[in-house]
VEXKELO-423774 format. One record per residue: residue in one letter; residue number from 0; y, z, x of N, C-alpha, C in turn. Coordinates in Angstrom, 3 decimals. Atoms other than C-alpha are relative to their C-alpha. Layout:
N
(A; NUM; (Y; Z; X); (Y; Z; X); (Y; Z; X))
...
This chain:
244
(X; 0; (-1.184; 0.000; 0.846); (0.000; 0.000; 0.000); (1.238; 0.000; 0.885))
(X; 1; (-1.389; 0.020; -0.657); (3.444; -0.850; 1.454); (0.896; 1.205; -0.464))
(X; 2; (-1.081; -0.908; -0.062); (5.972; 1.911; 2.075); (1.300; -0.664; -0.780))
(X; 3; (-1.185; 0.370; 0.589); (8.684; 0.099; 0.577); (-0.213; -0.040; -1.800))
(X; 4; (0.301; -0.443; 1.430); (6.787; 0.235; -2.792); (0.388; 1.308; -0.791))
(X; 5; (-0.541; -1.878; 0.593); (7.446; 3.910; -3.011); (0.861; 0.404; 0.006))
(X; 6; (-1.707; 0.018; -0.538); (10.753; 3.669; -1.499); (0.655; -0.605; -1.494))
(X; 7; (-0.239; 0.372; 1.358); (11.270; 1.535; -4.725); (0.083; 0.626; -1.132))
(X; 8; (0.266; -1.110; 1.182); (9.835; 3.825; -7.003); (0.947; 0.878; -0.017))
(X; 9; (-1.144; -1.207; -0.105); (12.111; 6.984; -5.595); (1.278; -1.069; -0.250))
(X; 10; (-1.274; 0.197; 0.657); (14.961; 4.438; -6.103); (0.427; -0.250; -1.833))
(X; 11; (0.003; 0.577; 1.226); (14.335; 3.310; -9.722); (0.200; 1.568; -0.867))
(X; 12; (-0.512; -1.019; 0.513); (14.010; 6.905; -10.275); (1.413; 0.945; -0.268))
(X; 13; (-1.473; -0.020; -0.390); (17.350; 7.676; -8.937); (0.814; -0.734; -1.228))
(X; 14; (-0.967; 0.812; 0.829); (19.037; 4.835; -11.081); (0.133; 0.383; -1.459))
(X; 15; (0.195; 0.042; 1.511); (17.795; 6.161; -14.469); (0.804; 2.047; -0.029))
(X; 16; (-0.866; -1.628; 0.098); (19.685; 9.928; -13.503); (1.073; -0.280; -0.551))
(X; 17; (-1.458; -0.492; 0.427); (22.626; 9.241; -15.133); (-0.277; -0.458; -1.859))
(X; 18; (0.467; -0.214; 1.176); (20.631; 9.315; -18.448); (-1.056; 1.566; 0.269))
(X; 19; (0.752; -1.348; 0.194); (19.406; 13.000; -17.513); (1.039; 1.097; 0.204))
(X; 20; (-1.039; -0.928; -0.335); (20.940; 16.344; -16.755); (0.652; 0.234; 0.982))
(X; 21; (-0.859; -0.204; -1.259); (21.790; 15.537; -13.405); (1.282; -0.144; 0.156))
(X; 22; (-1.245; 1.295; 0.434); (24.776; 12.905; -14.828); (0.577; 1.184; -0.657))
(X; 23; (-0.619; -0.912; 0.599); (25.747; 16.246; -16.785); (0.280; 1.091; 0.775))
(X; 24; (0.094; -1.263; -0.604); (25.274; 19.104; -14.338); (0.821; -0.984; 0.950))
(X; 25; (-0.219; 0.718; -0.728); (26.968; 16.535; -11.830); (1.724; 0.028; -0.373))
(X; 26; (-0.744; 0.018; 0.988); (30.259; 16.236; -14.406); (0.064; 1.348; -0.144))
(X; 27; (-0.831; -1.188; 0.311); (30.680; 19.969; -14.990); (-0.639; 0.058; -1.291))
(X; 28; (0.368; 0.511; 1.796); (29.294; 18.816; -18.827); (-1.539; 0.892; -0.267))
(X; 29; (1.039; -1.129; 0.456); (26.060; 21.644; -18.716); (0.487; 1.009; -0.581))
(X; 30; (-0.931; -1.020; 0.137); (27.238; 24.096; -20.562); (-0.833; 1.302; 0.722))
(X; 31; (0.942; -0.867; -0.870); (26.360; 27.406; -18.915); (-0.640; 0.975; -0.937))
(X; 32; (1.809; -0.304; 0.550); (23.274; 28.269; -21.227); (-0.910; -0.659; 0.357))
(X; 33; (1.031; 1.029; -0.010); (21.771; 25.537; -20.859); (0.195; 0.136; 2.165))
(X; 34; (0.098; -0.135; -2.127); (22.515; 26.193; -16.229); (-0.837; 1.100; -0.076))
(X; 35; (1.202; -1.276; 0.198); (20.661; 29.852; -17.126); (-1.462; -0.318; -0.579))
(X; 36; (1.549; -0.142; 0.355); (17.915; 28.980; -18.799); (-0.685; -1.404; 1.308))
(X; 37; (1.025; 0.550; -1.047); (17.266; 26.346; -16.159); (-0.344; 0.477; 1.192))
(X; 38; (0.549; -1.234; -1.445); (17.715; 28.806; -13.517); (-0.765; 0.862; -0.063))
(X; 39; (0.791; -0.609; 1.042); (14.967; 30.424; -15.636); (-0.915; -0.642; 0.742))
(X; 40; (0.897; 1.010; 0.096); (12.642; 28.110; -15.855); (-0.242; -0.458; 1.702))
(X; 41; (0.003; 0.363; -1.630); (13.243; 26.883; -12.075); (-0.861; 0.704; 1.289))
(X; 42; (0.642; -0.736; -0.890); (11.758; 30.080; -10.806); (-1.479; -0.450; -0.497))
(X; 43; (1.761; 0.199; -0.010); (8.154; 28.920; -12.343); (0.058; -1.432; 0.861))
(X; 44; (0.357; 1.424; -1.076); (8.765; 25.492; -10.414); (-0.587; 0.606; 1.347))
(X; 45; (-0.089; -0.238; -1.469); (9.333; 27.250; -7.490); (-1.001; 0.496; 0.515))
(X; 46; (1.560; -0.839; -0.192); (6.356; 29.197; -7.566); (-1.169; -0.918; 0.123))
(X; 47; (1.363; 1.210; -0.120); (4.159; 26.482; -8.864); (0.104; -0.940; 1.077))
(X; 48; (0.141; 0.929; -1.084); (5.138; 24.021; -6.356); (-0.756; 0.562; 0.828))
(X; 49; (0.413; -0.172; -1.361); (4.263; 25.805; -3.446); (-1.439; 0.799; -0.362))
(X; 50; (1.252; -0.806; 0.876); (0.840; 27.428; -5.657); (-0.772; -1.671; 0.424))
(X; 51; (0.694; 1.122; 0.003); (-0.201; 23.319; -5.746); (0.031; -0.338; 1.563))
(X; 52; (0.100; 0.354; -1.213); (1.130; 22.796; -1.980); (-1.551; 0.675; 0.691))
(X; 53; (1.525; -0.601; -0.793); (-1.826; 25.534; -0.831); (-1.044; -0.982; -0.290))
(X; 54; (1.081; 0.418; 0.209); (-4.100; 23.589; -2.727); (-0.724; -1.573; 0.419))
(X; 55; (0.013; 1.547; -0.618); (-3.023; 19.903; -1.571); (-0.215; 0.099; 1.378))
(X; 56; (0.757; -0.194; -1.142); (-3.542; 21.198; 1.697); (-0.891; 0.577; 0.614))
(X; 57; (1.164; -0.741; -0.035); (-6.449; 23.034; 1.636); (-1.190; -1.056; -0.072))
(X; 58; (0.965; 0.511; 0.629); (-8.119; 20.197; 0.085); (0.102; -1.595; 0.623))
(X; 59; (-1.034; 1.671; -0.604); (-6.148; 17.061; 2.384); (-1.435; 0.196; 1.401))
(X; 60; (1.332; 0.857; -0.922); (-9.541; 15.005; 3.900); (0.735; -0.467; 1.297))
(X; 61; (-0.341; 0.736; -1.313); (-6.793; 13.648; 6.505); (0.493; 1.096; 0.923))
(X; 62; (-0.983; -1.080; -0.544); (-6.334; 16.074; 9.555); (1.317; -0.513; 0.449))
(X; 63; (-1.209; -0.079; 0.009); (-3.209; 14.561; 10.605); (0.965; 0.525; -1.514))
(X; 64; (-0.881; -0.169; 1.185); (-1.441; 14.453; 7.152); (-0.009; 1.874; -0.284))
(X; 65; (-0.101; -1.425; 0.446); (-2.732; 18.280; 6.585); (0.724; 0.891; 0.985))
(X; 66; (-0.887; -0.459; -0.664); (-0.946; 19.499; 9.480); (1.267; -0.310; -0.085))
(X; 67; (-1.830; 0.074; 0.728); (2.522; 18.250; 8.115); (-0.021; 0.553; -1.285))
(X; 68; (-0.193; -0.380; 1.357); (1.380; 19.505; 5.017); (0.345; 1.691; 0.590))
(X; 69; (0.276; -1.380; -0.228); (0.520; 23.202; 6.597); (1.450; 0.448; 0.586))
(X; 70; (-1.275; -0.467; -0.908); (4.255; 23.023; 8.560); (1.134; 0.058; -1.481))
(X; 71; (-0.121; 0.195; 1.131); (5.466; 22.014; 5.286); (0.071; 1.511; -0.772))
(X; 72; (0.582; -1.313; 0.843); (3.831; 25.317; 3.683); (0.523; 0.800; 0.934))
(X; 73; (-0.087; -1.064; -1.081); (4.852; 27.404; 6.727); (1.522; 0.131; -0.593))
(X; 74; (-1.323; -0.095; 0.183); (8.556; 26.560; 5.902); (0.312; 0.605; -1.252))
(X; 75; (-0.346; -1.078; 2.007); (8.253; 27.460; 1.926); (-0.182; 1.076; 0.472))
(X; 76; (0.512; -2.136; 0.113); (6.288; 31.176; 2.953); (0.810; 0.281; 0.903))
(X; 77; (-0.405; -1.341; -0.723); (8.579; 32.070; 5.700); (1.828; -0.702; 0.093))
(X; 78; (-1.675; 0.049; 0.194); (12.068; 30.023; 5.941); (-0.043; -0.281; 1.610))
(X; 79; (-0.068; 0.326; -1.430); (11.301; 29.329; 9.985); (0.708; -1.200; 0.650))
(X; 80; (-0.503; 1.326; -0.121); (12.002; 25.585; 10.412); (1.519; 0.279; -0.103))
(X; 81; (-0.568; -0.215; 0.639); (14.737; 25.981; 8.632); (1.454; 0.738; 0.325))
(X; 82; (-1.075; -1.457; -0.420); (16.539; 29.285; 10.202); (0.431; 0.668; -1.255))
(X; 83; (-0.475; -0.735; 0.792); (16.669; 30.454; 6.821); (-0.662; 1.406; -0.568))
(X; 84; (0.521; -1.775; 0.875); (14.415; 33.155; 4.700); (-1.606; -1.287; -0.669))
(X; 85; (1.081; 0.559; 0.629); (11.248; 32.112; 2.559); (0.764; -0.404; -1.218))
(X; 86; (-0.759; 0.871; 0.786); (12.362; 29.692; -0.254); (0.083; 0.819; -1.633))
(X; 87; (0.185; -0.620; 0.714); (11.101; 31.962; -2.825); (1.072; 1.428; -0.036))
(X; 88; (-0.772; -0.884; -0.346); (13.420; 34.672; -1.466); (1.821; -1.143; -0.220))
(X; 89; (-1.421; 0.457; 0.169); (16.507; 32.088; -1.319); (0.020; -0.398; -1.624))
(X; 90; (-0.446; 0.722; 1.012); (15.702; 30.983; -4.804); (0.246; 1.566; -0.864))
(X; 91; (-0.433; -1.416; 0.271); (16.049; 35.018; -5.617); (1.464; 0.419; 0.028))
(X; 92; (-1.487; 0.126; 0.162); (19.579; 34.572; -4.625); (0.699; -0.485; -0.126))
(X; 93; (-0.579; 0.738; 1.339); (20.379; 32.188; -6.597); (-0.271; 0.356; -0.928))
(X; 94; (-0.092; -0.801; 1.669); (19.444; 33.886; -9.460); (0.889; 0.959; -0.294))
(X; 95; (-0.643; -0.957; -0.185); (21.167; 36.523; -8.425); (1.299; -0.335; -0.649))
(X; 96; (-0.611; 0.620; 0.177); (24.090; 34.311; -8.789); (0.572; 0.429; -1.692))
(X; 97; (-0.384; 0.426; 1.497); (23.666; 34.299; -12.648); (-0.713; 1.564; -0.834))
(X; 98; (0.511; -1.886; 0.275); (22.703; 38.140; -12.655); (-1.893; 0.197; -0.721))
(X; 99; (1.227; -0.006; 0.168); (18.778; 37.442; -12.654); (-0.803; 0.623; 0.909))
(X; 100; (0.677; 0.121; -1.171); (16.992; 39.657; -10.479); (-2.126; -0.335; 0.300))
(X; 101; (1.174; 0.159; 0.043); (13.718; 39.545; -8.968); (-1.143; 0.505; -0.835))
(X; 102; (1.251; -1.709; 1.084); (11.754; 42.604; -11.186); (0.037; -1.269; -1.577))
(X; 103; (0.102; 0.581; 1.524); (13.130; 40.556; -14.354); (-0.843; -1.694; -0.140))
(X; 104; (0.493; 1.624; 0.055); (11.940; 36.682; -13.253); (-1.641; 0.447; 0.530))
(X; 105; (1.203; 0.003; -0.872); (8.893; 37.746; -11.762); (-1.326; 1.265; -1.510))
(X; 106; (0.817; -1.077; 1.106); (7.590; 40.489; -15.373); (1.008; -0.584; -1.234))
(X; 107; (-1.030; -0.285; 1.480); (10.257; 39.608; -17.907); (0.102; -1.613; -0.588))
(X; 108; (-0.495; 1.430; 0.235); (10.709; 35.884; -18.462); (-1.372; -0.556; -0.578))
(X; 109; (1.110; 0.718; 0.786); (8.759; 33.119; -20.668); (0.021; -1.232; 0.594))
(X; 110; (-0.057; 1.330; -0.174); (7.924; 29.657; -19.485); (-0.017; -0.654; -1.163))
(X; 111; (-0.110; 0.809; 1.002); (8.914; 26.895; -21.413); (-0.872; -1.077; -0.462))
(X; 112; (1.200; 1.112; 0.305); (6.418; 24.176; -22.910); (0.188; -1.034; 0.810))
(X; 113; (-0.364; 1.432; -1.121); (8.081; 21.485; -20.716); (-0.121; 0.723; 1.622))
(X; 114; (0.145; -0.624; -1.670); (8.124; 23.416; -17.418); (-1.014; 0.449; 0.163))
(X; 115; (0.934; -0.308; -0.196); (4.727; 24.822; -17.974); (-1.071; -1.573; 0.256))
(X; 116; (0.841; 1.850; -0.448); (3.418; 20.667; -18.078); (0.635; -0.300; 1.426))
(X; 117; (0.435; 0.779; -0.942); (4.953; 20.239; -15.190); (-0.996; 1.109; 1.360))
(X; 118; (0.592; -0.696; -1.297); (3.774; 23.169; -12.910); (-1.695; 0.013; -0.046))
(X; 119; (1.439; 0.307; -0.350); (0.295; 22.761; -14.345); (-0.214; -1.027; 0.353))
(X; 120; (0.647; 1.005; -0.553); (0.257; 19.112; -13.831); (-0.188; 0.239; 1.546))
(X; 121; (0.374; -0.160; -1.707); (0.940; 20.221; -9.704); (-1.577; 0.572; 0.063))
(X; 122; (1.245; -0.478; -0.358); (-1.991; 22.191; -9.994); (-1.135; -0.839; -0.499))
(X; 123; (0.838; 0.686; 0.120); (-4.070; 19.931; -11.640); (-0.309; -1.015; 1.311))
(X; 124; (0.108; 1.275; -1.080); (-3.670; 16.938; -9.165); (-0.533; 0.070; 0.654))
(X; 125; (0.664; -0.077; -1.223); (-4.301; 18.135; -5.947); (-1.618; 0.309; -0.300))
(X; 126; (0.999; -0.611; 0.020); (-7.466; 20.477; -7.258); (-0.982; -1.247; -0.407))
(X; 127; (1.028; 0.579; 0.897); (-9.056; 17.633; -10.098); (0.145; -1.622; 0.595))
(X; 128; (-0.485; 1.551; -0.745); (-7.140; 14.033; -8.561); (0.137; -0.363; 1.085))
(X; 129; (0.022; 0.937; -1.017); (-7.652; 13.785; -5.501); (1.321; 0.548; 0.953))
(X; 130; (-0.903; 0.086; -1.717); (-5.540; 13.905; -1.690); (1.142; -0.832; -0.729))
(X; 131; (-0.931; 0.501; 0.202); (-3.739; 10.820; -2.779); (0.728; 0.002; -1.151))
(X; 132; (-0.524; -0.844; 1.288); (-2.546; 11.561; -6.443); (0.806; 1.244; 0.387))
(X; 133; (-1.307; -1.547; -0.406); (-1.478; 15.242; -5.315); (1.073; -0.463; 1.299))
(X; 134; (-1.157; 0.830; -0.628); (0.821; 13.374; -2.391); (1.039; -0.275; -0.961))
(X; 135; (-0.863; 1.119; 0.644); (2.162; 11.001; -4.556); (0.842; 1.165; -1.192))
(X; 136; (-0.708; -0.577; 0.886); (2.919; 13.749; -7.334); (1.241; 1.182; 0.490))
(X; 137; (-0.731; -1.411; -0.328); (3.913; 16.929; -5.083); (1.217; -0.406; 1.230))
(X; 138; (-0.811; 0.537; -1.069); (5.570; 14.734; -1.899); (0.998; -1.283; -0.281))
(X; 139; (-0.880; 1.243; 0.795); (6.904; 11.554; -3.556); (0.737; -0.194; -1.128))
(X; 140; (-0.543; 0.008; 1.155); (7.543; 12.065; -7.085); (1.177; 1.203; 0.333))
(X; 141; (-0.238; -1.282; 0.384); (8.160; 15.860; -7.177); (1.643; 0.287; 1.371))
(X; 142; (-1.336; -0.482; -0.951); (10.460; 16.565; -3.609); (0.316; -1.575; 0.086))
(X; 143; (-0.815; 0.949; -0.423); (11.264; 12.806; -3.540); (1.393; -0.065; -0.719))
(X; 144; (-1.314; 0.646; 1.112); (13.855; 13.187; -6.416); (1.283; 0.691; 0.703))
(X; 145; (-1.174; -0.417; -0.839); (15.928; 15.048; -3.589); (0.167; -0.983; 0.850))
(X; 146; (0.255; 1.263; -0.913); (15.546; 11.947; -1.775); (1.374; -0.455; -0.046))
(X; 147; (-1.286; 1.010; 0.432); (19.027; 10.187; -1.479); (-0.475; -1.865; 0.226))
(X; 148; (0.144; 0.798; -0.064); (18.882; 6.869; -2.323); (0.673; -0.968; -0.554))
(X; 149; (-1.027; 0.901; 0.960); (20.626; 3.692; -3.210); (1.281; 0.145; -0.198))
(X; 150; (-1.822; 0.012; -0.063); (23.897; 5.132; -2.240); (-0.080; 1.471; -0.886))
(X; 151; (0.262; -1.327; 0.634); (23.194; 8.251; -4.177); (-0.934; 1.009; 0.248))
(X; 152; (0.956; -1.000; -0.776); (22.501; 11.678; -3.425); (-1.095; 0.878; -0.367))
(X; 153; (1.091; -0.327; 0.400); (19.331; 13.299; -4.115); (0.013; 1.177; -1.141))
(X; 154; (-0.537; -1.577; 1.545); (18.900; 16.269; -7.189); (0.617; 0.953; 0.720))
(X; 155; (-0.451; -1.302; -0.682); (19.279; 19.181; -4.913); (1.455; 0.111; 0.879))
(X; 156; (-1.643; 0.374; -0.517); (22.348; 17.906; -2.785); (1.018; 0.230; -1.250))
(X; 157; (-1.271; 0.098; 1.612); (24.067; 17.350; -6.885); (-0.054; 1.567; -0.096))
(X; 158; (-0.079; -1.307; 1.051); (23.130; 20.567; -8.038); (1.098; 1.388; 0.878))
(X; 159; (-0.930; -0.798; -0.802); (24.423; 22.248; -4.911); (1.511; 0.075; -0.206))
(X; 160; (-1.213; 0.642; -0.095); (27.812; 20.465; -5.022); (0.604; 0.384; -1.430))
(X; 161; (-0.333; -0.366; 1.755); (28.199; 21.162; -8.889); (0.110; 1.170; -0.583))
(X; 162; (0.094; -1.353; 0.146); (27.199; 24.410; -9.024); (1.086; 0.434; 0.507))
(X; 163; (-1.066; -0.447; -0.552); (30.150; 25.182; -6.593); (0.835; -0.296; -0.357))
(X; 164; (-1.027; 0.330; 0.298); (32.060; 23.095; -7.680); (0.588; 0.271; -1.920))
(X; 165; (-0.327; -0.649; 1.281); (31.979; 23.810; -11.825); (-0.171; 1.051; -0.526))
(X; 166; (0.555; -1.262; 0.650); (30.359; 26.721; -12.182); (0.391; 1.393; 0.834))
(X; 167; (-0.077; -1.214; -0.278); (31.755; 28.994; -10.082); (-0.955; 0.659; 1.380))
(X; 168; (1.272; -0.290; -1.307); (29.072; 29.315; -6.991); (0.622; 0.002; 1.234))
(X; 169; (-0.824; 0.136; -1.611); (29.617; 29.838; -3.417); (-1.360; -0.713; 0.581))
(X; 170; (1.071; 0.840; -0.473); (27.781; 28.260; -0.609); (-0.911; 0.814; -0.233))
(X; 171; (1.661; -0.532; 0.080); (25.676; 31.026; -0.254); (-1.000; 0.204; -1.075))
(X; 172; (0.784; -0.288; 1.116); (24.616; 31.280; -3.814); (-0.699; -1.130; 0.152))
(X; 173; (0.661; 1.537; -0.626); (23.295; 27.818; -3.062); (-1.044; -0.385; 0.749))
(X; 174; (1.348; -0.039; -1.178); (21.350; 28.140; -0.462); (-1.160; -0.670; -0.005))
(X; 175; (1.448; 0.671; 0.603); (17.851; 27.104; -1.824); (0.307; -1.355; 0.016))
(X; 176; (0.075; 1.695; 0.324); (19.226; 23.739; -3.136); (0.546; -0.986; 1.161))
(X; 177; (-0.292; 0.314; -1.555); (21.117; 22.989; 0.644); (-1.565; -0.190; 0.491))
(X; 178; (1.268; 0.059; -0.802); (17.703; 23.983; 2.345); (-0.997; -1.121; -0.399))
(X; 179; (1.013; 1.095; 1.246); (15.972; 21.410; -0.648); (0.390; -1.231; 0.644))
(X; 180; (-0.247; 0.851; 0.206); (18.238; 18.931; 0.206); (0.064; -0.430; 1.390))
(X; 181; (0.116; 0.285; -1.828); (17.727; 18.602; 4.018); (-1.285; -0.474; 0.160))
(X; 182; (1.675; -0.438; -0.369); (13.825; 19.610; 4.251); (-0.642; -1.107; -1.019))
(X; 183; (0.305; 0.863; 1.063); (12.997; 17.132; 1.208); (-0.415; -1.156; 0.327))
(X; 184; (-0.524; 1.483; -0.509); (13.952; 14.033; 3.189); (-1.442; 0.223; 0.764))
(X; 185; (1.381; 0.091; -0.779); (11.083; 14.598; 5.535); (-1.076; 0.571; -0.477))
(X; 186; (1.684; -0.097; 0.947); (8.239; 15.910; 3.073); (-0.162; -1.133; -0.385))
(X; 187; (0.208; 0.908; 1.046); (8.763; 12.924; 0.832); (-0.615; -0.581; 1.324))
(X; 188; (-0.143; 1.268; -0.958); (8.942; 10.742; 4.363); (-2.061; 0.310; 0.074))
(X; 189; (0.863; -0.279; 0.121); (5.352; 12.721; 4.558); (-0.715; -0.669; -0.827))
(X; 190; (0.699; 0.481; 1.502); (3.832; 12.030; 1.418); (0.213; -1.811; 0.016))
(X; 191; (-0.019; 1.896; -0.417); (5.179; 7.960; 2.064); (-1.227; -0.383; 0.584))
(X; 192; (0.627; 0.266; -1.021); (3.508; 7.657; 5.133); (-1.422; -0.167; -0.298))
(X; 193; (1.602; 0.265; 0.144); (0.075; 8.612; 3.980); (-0.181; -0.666; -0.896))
(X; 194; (0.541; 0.749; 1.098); (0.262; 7.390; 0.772); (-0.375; -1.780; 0.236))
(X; 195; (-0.049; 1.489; -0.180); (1.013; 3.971; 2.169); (-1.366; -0.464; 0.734))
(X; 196; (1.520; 0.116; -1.326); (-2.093; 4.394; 5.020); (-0.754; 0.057; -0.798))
(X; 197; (1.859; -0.045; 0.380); (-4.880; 5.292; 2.755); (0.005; -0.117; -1.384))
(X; 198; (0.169; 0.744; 1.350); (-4.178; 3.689; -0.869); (-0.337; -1.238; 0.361))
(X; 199; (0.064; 1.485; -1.011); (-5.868; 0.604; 0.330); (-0.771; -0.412; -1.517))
(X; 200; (0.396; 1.178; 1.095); (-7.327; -0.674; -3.192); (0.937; -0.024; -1.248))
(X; 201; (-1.210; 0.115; 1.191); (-5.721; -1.720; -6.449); (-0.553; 1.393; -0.346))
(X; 202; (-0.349; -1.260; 0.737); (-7.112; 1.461; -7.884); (0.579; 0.770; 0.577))
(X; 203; (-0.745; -0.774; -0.814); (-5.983; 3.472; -5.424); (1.696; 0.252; -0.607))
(X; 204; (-1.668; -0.366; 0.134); (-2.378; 2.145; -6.142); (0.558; 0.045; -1.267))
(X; 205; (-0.115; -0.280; 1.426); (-2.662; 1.966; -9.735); (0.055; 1.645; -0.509))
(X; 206; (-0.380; -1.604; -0.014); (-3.132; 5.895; -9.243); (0.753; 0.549; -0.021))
(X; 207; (-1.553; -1.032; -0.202); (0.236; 6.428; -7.648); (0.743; -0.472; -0.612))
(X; 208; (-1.134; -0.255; 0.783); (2.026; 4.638; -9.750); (-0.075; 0.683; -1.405))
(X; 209; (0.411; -0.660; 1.088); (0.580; 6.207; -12.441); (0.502; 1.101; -0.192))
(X; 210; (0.174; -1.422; -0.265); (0.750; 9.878; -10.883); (1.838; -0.384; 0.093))
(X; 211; (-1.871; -0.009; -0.513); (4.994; 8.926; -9.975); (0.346; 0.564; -1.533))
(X; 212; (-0.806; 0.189; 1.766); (5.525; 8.011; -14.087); (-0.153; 1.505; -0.583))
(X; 213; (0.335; -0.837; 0.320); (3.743; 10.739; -15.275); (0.851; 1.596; 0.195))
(X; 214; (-0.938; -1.013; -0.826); (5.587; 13.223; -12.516); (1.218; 0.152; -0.447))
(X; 215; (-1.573; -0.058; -0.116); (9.085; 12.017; -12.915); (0.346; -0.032; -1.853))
(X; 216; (-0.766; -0.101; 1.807); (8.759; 11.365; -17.164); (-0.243; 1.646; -0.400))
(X; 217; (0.360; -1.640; 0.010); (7.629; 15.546; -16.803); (1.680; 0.480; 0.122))
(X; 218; (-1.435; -0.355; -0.541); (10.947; 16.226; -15.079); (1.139; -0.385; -1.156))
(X; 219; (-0.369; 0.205; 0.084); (12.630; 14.484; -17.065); (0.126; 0.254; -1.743))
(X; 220; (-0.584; -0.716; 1.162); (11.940; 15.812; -20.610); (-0.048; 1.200; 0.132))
(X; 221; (-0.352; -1.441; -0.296); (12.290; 19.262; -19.163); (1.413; -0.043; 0.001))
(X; 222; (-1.510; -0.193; 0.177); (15.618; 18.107; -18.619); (0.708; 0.008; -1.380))
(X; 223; (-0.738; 0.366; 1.633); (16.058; 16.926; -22.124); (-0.052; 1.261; -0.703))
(X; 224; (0.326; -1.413; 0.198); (14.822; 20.303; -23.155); (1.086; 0.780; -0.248))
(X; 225; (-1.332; -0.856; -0.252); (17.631; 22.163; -21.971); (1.317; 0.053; -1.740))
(X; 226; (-0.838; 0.025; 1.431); (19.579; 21.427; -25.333); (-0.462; 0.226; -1.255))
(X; 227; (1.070; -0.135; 0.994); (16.703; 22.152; -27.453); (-0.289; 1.746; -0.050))
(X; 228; (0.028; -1.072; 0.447); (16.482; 25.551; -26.663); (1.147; 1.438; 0.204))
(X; 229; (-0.608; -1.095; 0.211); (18.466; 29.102; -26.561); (-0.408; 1.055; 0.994))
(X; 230; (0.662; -0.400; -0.692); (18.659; 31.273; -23.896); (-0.991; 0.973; -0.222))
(X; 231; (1.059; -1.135; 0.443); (16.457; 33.898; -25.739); (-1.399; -0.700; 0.100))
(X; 232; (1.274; 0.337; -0.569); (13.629; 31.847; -25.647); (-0.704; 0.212; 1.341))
(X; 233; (-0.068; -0.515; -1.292); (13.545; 32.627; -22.228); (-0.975; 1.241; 0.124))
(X; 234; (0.534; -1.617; 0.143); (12.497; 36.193; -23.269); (-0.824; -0.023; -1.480))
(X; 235; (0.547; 0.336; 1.044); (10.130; 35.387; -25.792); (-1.231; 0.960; -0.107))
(X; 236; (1.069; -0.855; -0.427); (7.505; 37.189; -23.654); (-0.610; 0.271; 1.426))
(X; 237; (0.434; -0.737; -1.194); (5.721; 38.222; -20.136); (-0.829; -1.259; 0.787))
(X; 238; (0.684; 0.670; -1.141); (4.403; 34.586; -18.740); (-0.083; -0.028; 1.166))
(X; 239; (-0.548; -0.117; -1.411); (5.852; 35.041; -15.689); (-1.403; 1.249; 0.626))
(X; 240; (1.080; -1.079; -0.558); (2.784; 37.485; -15.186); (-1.237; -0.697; 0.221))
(X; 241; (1.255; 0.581; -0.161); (0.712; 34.672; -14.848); (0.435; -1.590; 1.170))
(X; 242; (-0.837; 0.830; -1.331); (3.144; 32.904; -12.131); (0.213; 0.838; 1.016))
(X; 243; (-0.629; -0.798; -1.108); (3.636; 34.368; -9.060); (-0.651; -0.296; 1.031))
């Protein structure tokens, strides 16, 4: 499979953001219920991502690729690469931000029906689909949408920039989505690389584009979401006891 295929894909995805909440959170135009409950919701990403990373590299047949995956994983659990903290800890102070602390996101909070499809689809992939599927979903789809591309800058770069700039944020409340929007560029470049080396039949590539659509149309009615519900839903009940 050619690298520029996927390169394609992360751009097409890109082009269709200014029909999601990025084009709004980007604009100042989120109102801030709808920025809380995604800073809600965000902490089960954050968790699940790096819950599916163990498993995509636990379970990655290629030893090169699993050793960028494992440096990869080293940087989420500790913040080394980086010079920062563990990502789970910076995304703690960003909550903070919006007076969420850790005791309440981690026992007190509900996942939402759209954010729970996508953190189980991570876990599905890698465990039930396969090396190349969990790539394509957790390295290409999932951190590619921080990808800048096409002249435009990736989710986590916007959200940073927006947050400070409409809502009131400083850099440091930020933090997480800076560290996202650096470290991103070279997972996805990860997840390219192999995907392109060892999808060598049509099914193969019929997989990833499959596993991209699937990934990025997840994301993307989570975003739609956001106007659908109230931040009380939020507190509906104790899922968060089954994230962590």
């Amino acid at each position: 499979m050619k690298k520029e295929e996927l390169v394609e894909l992360q751009e097409q995805e890109i082009q269709r953001r200014e029909q999601t909440i990025y084009a709004l959170l980007r604009d100042g135009k989120l109102t801030e219920e709808q920025v809380r409950i995604h800073t809600i919701q965000w902490y089960f990403h954050t968790v699940g991502f790096v819950q599916a990373l163990k498993e995509l590299c636990a379970r990655c047949p290629w030893p090169g690729v699993r050793s960028y995956l494992a440096e990869s994983l080293y940087e989420e659990e500790t913040g080394r690469i980086t010079g920062t903290a563990p990502h789970l800890e910076l995304y703690f102070q960003y909550a903070k931000s919006w007076g969420y602390d850790p005791d309440m996101l981690m026992k007190k909070v509900s996942i939402l029906p759209e954010m729970a499809a996508i953190v189980n689809w991570y876990y599905y992939a890698p465990v039930h689909l396969g090396s190349l599927v969990g790539l394509t979903v957790l390295n290409i789809a999932a951190e590619g949408l921080n990808v800048p591309r096409g002249g435009k800058e990736g989710a986590s770069r916007l959200m940073a920039d927006a947050l400070q700039k409409h809502y009131g944020l400083s850099k440091d409340d930020v933090l997480f989505f800076d560290v996202h929007a650096e470290a991103d560029v070279e997972h996805s470049e990860i997840g390219i690389n192999a995907v392109a080396k060892y999808a060598v039949t049509e099914e193969d590539r019929a997989k990833v584009y499959e596993a991209f659509r699937i990934t990025t149309q997840l994301h993307r009615a989570f975003g739609a979401s956001l106007s659908r519900y109230k931040l009380n839903d939020c507190f509906q009940g104790q899922s968060a006891l089954f994230y962590f």
